[in-house]
C-alpha positions in Angstrom: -12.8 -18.6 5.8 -16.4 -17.8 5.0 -17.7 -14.2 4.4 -20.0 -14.2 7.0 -17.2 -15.4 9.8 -14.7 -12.9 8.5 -17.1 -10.2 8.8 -18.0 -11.0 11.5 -14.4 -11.0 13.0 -14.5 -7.3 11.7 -18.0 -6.3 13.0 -16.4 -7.2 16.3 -13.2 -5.8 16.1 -14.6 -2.4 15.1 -17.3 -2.4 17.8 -14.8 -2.9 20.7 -12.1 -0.6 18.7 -14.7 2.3 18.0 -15.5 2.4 21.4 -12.1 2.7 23.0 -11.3 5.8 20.9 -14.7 6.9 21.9 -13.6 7.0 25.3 -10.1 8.5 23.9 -11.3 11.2 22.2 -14.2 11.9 25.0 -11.2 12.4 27.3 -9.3 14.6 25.1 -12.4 16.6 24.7 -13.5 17.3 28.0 -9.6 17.4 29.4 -8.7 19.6 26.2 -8.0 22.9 29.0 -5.4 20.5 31.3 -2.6 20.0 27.9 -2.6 24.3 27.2 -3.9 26.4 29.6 -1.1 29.1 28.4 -1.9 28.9 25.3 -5.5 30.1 23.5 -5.0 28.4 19.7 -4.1 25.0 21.4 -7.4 25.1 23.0 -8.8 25.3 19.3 -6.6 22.5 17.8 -7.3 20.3 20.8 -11.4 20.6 20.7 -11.4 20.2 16.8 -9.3 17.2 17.0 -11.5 15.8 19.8 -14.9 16.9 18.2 -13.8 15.0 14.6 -12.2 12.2 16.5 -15.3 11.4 18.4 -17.7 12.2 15.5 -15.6 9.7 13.3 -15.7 7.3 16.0 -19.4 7.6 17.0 -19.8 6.4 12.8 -17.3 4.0 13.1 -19.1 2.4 16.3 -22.9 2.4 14.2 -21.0 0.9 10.5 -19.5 -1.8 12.7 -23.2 -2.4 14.7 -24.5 -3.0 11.0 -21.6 -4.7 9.8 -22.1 -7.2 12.7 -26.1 -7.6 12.7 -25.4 -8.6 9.0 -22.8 -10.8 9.7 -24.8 -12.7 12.5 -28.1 -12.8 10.3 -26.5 -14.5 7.3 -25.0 -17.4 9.6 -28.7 -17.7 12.2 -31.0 -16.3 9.4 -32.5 -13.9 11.8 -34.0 -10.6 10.9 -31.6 -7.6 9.6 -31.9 -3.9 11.5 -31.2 -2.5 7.9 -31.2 -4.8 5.0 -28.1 -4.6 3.3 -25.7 -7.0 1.9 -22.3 -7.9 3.7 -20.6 -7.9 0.8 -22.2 -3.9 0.0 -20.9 -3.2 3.3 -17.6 -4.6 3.5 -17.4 -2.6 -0.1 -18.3 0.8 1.9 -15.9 0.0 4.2 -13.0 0.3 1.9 -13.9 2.8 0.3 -14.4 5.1 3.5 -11.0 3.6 4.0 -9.6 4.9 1.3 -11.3 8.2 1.4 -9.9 9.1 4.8 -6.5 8.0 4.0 -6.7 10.9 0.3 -8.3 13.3 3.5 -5.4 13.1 5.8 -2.7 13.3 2.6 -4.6 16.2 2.0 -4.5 17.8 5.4 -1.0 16.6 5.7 0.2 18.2 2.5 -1.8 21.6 3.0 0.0 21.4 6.5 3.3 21.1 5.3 2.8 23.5 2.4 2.3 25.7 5.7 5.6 24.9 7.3 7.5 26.0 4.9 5.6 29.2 4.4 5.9 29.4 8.0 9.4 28.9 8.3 10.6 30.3 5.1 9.1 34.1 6.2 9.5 33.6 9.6 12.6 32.5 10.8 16.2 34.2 10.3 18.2 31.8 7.7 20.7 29.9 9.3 21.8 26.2 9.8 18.6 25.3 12.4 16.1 26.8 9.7 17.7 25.1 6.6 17.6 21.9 8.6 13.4 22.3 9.2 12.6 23.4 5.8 14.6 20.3 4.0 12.4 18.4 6.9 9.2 20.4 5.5 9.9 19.4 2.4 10.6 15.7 3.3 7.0 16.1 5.1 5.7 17.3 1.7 6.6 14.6 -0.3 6.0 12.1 1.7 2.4 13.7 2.2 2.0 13.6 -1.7 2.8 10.3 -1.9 -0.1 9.4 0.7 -2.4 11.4 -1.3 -1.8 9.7 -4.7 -1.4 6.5 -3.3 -5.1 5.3 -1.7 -6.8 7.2 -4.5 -5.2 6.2 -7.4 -4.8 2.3 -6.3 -7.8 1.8 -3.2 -10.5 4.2 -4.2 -9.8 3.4 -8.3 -9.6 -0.1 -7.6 -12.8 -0.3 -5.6 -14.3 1.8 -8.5 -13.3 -0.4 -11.6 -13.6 -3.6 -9.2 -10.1 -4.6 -10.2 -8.4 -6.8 -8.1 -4.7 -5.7 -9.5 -5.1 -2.3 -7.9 -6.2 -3.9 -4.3 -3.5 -6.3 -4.3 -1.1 -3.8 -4.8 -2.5 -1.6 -2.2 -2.3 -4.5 -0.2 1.2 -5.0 -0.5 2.3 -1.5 0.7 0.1 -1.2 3.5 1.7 -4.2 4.6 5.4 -2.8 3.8 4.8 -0.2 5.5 3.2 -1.5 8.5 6.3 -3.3 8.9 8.3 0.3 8.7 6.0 1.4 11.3 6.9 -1.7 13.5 10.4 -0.9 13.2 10.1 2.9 13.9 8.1 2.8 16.8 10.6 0.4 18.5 12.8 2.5 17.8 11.1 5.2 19.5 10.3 3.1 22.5 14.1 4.0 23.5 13.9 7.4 23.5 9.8 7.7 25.1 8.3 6.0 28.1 7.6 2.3 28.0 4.1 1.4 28.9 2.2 4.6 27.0 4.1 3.5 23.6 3.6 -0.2 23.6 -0.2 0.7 24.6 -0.3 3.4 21.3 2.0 0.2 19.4 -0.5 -2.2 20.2 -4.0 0.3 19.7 -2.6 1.1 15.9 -1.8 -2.4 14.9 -4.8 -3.4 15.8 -6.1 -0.5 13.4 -3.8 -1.2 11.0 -4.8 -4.9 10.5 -8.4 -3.8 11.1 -8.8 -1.6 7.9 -6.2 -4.3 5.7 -8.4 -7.0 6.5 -11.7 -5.0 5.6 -9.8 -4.1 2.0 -8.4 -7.9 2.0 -12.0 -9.4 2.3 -13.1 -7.2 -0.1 -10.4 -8.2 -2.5 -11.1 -11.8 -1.9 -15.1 -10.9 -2.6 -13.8 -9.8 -6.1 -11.7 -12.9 -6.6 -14.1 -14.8 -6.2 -16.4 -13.2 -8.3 -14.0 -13.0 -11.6 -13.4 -16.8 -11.0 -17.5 -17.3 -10.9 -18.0 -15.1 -14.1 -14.8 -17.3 -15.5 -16.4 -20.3 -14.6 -19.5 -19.8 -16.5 -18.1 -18.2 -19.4 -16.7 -21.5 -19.8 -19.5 -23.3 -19.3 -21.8 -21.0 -21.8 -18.8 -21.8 -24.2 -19.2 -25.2 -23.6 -22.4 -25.7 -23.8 -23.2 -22.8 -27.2 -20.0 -23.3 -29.1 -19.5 -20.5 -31.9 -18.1 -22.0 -35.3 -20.3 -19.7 -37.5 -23.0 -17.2 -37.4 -25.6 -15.8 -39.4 -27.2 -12.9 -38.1 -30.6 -12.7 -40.2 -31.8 -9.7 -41.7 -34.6 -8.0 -39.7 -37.3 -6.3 -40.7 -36.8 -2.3 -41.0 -40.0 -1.9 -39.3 -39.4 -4.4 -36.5 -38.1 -3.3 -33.6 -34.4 -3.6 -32.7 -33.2 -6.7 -31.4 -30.0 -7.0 -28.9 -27.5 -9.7 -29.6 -28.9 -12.3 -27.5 -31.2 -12.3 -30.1 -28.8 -13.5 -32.9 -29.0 -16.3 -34.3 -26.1 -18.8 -34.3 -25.8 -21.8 -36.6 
């Protein structure tokens, strides 16, 4: 597939995405009093998740605009809003990717750091309590894991542009999509039919939205190693290197790089 046709598919896919959890979070925002009218801090917790959600959304919906004006340009040759690269962009894209995944695995961790504060002060020891804390701490290392994993293999890989990292990355993601698959049909049993195969379908849809921005991007640098291979080979080729003399320069001349050398 072409780079211009896959990002275009993903242009696409994150305008119509973007704007149904516009509409998602613009509900939760504005209905945020009908879930807790009891209760004041769920108010709070409801508006802050609405107001990021939307914010994040309302970004999501312009990077995918751009990422499909590019897209469309490099296959008509028309005129570019903002002139930027598809490639540049699809590189972006992971790495926002990969930043918001270290972000939640941060939230998530300083969250279940919480818990166990929470529960550890609060609640009378007993067989319930133990029960949530080894649960807390099943959160927290779990949450760790997320934390380490999209910065040390995404964000470092984008970084040092090496594919080895991505395709690794890759590979979980995809292992555990599949555990997510498996969970939520699970749950399906114990939760109402139509609202969970809605959410199952929404975040597979996500799910292979952000994998294929990282797998383009991994194919990008494929294919650039096997270009810079390709003419290493040929400059090899063409300027073999039996011997070399490097000539002695004059002290007062000024310095010379390599590609000045001369090669006998």
């Amino acid at each position: 597939m072409e780079l211009s046709s896959a990002a275009l598919g993903l242009g696409i896919c994150g305008v119509v995405m973007s704007i149904i959890y516009i509409g998602f979070f613009t509900y939760l925002f504005f209905m945020a009093g009908n879930f807790a009218p009891a209760i004041q801090y769920m108010y709070a917790i409801v508006y802050v998740i609405g107001t990021v959600g939307l914010l994040l959304s309302l970004g999501w919906l312009l990077f995918s605009f751009i990422l499909l004006n590019n897209a469309k340009e490099d296959e008509t040759g028309g005129k570019r809003i903002i002139k930027i690269s598809v490639k540049r962009i699809i590189k972006i894209g992971s790495f926002i990717i990969g930043t918001i995944q270290t972000i939640l695995g941060c939230v998530s961790t300083l969250a279940s750091i919480g818990c166990i504060i929470l529960f550890s002060l609060g609640v009378k020891i007993g067989e319930v309590s133990a029960i949530i804390l080894v649960l807390c701490f099943l959160w927290l290392i779990i949450s760790i894991f997320f934390l380490i994993f999209p910065a040390s293999l995404l964000i470092h890989g984008i970084r040092t542009k090496s594919s080895g990292k991505l395709r690794a990355w890759i590979i979980l993601q995809f292992i555990l999509w599949g555990l997510y698959i498996v969970c939520s049909l699970v749950s399906l049993g114990f939760s109402d039919l139509i609202p969970g195969l809605a959410s199952l379908a929404l975040n597979c849809l996500f799910y292979q939205y952000s994998n294929g921005m990282v797998i383009v991007h991994y194919n990008i640098l494929l294919k650039d190693d096997t270009a810079m291979k390709m003419e290493m080979n040929r400059m090899n080729r063409n300027f073999p290197v039996t011997n070399y003399i490097v000539e002695k320069q004059n002290p007062t001349a000024p310095y010379l790089p390599n590609s000045f050398m001369v090669y006998r």
